[in-house]
C-alpha positions as CSV (number, residue, x, y, z in Angstrom):
1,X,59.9,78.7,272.5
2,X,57.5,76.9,274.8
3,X,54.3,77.6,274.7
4,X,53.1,77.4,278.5
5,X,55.3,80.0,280.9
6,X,55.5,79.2,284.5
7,X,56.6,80.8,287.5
8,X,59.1,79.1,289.8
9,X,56.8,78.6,292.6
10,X,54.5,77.3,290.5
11,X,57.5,74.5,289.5
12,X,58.4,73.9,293.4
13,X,55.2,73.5,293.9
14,X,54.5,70.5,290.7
15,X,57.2,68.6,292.0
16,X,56.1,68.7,295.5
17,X,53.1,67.2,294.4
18,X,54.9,64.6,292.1
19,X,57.1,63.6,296.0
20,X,53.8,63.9,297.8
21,X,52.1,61.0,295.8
22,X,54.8,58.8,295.1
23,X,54.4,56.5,297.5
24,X,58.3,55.2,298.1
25,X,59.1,58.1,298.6
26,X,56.7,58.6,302.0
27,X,58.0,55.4,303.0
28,X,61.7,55.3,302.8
29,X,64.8,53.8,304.6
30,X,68.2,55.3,303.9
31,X,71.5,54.2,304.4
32,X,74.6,56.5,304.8
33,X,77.1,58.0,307.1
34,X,76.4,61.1,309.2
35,X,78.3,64.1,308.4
36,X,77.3,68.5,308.8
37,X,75.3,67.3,312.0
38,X,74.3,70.3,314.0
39,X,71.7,70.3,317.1
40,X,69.4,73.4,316.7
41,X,69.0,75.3,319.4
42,X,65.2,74.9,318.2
43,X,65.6,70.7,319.2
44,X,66.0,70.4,315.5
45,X,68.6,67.7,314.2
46,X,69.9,69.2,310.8
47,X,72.7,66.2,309.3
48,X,73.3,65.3,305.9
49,X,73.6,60.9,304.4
50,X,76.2,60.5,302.7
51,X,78.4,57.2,300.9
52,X,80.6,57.2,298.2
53,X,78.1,58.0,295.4
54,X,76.8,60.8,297.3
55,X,74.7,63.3,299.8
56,X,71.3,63.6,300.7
57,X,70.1,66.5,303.0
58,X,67.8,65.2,306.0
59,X,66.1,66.7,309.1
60,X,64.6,65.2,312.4
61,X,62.2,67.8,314.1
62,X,62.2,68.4,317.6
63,X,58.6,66.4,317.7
64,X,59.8,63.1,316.2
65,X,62.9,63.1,318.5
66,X,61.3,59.9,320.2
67,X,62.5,58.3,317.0
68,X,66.4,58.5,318.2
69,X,67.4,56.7,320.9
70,X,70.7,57.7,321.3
71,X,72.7,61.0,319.9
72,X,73.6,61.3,316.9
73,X,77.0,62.6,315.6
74,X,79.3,62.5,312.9
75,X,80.7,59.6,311.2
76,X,78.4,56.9,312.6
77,X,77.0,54.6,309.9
78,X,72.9,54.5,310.6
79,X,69.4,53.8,309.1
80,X,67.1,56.9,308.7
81,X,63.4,56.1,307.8
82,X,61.4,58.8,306.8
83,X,59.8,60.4,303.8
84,X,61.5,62.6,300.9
85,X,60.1,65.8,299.9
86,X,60.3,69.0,298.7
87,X,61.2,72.4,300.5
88,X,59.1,74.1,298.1
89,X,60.5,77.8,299.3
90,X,64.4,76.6,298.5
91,X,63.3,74.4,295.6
92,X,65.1,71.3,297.1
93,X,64.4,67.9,298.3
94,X,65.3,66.8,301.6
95,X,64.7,63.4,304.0
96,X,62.4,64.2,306.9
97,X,63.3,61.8,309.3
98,X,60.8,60.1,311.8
99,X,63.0,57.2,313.7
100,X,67.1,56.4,313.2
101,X,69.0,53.6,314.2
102,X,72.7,52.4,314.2
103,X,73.1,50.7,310.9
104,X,74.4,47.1,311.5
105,X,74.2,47.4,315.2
106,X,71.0,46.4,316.4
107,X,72.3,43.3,317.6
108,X,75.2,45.1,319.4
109,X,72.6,47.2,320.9
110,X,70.5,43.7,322.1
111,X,73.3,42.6,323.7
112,X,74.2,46.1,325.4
113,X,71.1,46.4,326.9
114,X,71.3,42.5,328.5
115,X,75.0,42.8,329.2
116,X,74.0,46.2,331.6
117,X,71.1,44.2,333.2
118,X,72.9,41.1,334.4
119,X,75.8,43.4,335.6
120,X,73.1,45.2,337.0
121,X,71.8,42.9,339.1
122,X,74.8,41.2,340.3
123,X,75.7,44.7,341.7
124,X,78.3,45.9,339.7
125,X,76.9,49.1,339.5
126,X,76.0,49.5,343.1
127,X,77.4,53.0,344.4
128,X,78.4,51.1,347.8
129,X,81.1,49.7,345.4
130,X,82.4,52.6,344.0
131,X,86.2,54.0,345.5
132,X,86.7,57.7,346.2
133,X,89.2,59.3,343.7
134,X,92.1,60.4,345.6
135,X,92.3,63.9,345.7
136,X,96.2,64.5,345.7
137,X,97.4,61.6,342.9
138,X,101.1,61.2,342.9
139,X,101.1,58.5,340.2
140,X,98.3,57.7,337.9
141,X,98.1,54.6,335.5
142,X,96.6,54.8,331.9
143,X,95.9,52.0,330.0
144,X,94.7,53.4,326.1
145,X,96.6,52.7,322.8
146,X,100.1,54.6,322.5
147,X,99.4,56.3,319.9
148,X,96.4,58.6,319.4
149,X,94.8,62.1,320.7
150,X,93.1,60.6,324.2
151,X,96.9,59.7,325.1
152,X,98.3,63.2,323.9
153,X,95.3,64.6,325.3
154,X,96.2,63.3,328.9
155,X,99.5,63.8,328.8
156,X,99.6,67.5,327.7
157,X,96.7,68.1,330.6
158,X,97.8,66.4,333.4
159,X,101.5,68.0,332.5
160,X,99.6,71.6,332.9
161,X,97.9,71.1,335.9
162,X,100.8,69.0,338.0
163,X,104.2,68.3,336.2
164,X,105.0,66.6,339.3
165,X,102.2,63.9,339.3
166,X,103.7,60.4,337.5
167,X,101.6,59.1,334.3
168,X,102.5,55.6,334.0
169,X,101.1,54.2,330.5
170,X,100.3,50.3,329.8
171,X,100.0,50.6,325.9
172,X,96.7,48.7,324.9
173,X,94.5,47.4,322.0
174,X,91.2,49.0,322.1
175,X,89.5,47.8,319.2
176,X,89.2,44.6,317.7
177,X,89.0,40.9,318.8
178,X,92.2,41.5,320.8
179,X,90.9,44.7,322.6
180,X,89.3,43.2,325.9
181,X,92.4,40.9,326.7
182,X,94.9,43.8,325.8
183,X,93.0,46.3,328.6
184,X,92.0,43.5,331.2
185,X,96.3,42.9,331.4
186,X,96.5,46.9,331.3
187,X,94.3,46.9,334.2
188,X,95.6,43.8,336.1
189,X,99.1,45.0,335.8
190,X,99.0,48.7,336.6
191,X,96.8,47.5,339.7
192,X,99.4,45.4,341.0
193,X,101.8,48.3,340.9
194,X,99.9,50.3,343.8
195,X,99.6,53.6,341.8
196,X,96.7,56.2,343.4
197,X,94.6,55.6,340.0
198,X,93.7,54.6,336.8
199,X,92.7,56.1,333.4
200,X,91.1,53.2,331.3
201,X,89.2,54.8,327.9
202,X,90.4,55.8,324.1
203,X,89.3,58.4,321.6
204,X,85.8,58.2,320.0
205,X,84.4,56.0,317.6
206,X,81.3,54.1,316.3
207,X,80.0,51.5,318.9
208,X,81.7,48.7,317.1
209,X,85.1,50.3,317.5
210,X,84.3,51.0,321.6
211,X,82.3,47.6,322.0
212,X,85.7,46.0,324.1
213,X,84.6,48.6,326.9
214,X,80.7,46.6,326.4
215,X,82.8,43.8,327.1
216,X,82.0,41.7,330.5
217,X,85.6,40.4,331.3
218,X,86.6,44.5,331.0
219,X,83.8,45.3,333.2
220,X,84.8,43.0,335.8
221,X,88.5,43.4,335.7
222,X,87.3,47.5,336.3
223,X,85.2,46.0,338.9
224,X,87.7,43.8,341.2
225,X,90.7,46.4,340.8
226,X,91.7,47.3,344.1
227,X,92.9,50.9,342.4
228,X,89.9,53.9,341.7
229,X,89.4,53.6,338.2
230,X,88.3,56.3,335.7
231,X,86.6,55.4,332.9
232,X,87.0,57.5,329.7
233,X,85.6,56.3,327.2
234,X,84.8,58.1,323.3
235,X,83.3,61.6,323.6
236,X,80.8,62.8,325.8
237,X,77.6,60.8,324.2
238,X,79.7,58.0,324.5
239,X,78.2,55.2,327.2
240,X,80.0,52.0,328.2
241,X,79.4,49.1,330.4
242,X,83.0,50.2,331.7
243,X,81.3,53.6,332.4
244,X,78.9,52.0,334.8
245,X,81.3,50.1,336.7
246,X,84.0,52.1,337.1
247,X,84.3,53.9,340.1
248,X,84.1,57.4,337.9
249,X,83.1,58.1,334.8
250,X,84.6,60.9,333.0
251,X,82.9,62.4,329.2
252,X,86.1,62.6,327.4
253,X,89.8,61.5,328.2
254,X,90.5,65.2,328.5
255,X,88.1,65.2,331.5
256,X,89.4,62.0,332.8
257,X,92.8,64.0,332.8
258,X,91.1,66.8,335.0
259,X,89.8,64.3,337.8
260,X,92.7,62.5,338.1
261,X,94.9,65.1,337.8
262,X,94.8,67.6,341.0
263,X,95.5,71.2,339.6
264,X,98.6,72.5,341.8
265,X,98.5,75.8,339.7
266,X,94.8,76.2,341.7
267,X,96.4,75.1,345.2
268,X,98.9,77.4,344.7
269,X,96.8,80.4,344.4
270,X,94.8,78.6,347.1
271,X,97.7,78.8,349.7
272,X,98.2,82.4,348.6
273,X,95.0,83.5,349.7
274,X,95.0,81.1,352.3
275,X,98.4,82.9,353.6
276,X,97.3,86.8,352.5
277,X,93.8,85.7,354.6
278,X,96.2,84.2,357.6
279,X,98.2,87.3,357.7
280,X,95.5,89.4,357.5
281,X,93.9,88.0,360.8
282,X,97.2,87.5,362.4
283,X,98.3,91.1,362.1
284,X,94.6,92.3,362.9
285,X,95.1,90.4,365.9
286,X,98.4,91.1,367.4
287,X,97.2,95.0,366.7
288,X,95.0,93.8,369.0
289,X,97.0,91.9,371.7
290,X,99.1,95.0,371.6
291,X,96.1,97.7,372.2
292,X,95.0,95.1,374.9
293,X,98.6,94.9,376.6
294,X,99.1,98.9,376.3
295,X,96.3,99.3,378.5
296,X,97.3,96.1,381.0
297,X,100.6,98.0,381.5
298,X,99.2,101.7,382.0
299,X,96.7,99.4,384.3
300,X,99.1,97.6,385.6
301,X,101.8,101.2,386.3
302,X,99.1,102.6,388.5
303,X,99.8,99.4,391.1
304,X,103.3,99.7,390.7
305,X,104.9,100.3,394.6
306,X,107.0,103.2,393.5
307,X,104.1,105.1,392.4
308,X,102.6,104.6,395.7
309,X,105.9,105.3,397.6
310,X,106.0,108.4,395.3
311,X,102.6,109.6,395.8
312,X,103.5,109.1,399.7
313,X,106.5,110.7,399.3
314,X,104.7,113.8,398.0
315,X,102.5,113.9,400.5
316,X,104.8,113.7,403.2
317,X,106.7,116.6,401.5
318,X,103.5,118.6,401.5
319,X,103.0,117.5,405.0
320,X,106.3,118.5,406.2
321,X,105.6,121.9,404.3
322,X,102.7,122.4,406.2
323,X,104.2,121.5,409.4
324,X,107.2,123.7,408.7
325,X,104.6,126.5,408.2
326,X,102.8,126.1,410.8
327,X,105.9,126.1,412.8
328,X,107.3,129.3,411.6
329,X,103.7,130.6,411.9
330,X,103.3,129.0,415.5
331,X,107.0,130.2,416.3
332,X,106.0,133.8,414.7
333,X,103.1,134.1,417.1
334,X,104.4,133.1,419.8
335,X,107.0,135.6,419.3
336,X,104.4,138.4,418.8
337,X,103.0,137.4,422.3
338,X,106.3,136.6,424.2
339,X,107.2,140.5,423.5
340,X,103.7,141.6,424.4
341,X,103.7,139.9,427.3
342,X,107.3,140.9,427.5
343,X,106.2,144.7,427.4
344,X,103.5,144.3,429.6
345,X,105.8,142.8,432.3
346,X,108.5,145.6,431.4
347,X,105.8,147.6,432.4
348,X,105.1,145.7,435.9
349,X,108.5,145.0,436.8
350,X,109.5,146.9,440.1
351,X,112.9,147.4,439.0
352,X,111.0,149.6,436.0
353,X,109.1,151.3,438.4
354,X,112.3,151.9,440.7
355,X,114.1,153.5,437.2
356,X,111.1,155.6,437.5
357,X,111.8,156.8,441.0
358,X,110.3,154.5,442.9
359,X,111.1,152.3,445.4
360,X,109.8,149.6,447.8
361,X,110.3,148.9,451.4
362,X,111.6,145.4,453.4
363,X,112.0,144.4,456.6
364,X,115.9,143.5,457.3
365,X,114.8,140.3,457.2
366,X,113.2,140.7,453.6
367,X,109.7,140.7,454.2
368,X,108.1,143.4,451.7
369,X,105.9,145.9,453.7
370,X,102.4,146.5,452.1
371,X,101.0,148.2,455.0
372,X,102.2,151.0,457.4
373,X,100.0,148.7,459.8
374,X,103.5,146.1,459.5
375,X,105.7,148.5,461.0
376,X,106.6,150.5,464.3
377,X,108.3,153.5,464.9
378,X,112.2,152.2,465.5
379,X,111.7,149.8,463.2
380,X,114.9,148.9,461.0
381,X,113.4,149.1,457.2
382,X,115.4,148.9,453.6
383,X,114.8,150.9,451.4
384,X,115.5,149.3,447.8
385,X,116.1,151.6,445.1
386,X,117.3,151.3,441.9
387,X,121.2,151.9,442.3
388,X,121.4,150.5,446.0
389,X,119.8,150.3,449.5
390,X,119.0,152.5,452.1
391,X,119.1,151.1,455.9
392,X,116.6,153.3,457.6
393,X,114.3,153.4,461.3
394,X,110.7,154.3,461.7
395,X,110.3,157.4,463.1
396,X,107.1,158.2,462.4
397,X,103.9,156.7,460.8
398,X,101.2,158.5,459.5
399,X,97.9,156.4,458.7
400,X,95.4,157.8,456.0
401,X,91.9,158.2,457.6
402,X,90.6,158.6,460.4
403,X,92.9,157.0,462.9
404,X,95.0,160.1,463.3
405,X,98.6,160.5,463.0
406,X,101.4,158.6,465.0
407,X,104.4,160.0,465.3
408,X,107.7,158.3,465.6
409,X,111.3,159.8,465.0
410,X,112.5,160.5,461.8
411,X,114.3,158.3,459.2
């Protein structure tokens, strides 16, 4: 049994030291292939190198992220230089990166860079140039390879949003030597067919598999096509010279799918509300026009002529029952004073008087006589009584006073 016992930080912490002052190992390049490549949330890049002898842990902190000048994902091929040490918690080595770049693709890179400048200044990438994406696409070109998921991918999405809208595909090589020809005919050819727009893009892939999209006779066959073009090109990271020019650039072919696509399941529930919201304000306001035309017409009754003839009507009814009133009371009253007057010449009447008993005297001639100063004994009188006439001759006349008496024969 060994003499010397140590404890296993004690170890971790030896063969730190051993990384720490070997020098190749503070100055190191690596080559592999990313794989396990997660961005913390921290702005830590956690990936592991791998090739077909085997895997090497490595990290880029968020503070040497100057060091990557582009994003970093699985599969690509790069260069990480760094140091190797040890984790002396975990007990395990890991590459701390400090700068990463594409492996075997500076020169691609070089020529990126110069191919976006000149198309730069020439104006291909001036937003004056670029064509509005029609809202309402009844048929949309694609031009990607036939086979693939950014095909499948367009199909089954544009198929869900609008079954109706036509996908016309121009199958295309988009990697390899051939690539840039094989799209520039896709592009020429669907352009010539007056479709609303294209799709031009493929799945993901290193930048030597997307490099016919870096390509200058693509990016000016994108450029001169009369027909809105989408670019689509790799996944979202994923930047082109054909993203630049083309009139819209979209992260993923999925996404190009969504633009180009318009979803009718949206419009639908659009015209719903649309038609719940119409009838909603139409029946709010004929409710309205009705309350407004109910109180027009009771307005409007009030001026109709046979209210007025009726109200007249009325009033000449009342009228004539005042009238008719005051007749009967008019006729009433006069009656009461006809018979009073009546009675109270009943009560004057000579022929009364003569039912009495009385009488009055005349001449022959029929002059009344009022005054025994009229007459003179022999005079011829009548006597009027009630049941006849009396012929009769003064005999005498007597005066009341102090004339004396005259006397005259008798009657």
């Amino acid at each position: 049994m060994a003499r010397n016992i140590y404890r296993v930080g004690q170890v971790n912490a030896y063969i730190k030291n051993l990384f720490a002052q070997d020098y190749a190992l503070r100055q190191i390049a690596v080559r592999g292939e990313v794989s396990n490549c997660k961005y913390h949330t921290s702005g830590h890049i956690y990936f592991t190198l791998k090739d077909e002898t085997g895997t090497l842990a490595a990290v880029m902190f968020a503070g040497q992220r100057a060091g990557l000048a582009f994003s970093l994902r699985e599969g690509q091929n790069v260069i990480v230089q760094g140091s190797i040490m040890v984790y002396e918690r975990d007990g395990r080595y890991q590459l701390y990166a400090r700068q990463i770049s594409p492996d075997g693709v500076g020169d691609l890179h070089q020529r990126f860079e110069e191919m976006k400048r000149q198309l730069a200044e020439m104006g291909m990438f001036a937003p004056e140039y670029k064509q509005p994406i029609p809202r309402f696409a009844h048929k949309v070109g694609i031009v990607t390879a036939p086979t693939g998921a950014a095909i499948q991918d367009i199909i089954n999405i544009a198929s869900r949003r609008n079954p109706y809208v036509q996908l016309i595909l121009n199958p295309a090589v988009v990697q390899g030597e051939q690539a840039a020809p094989s799209i520039v005919k896709g592009i020429r050819r669907l352009d010539a067919m007056g479709l609303d727009c294209l799709i031009v893009g493929r799945g993901g892939g290193s930048m030597e598999d997307l490099w016919a999209f870096n390509e200058e006779i693509v990016a000016r066959a994108i450029f001169e096509c009369e027909t809105p073009v989408i670019s689509a090109v790799g996944h979202e990271t994923d930047t082109t010279i054909a993203d630049y020019v083309a009139d819209l650039r979209a992260p993923t072919p999925s996404a190009a799918a969504e633009l180009a696509v318009y979803d009718v399941r949206g419009f639908y529930e659009q015209l719903t509300q649309q038609r719940n919201s119409i009838r909603r304000v139409m029946g709010s306001a004929l409710n309205q026009s009705r309350l407004t035309l109910t109180g027009q017409s009771r307005r409007l009754d009030r001026f109709q002529p046979r209210y007025g003839l009726n109200g007249r009507r009325q009033a000449l009814a009342n009228l004539e029952l005042r009238m008719s009133e005051q007749m009967r009371n008019a006729l009433q009253a006069g009656r009461h004073r006809l018979a009073f007057a009546g009675a109270r010449l009943e009560g004057m009447s000579p022929l009364a008087k003569l039912g009495q008993g009385y009488g009055y005297i005349s001449r022959t001639d029929g002059t009344s006589i009022r005054s025994v100063h009229q007459v003179e004994p022999g005079h011829k009188l009548k006597v009027h009584l009630k049941d006849g006439q009396i012929l009769a001759e003064v005999k005498e006349i007597t005066k009341n006073g102090a004339e004396g008496t005259e006397h005259g024969r008798s009657l």
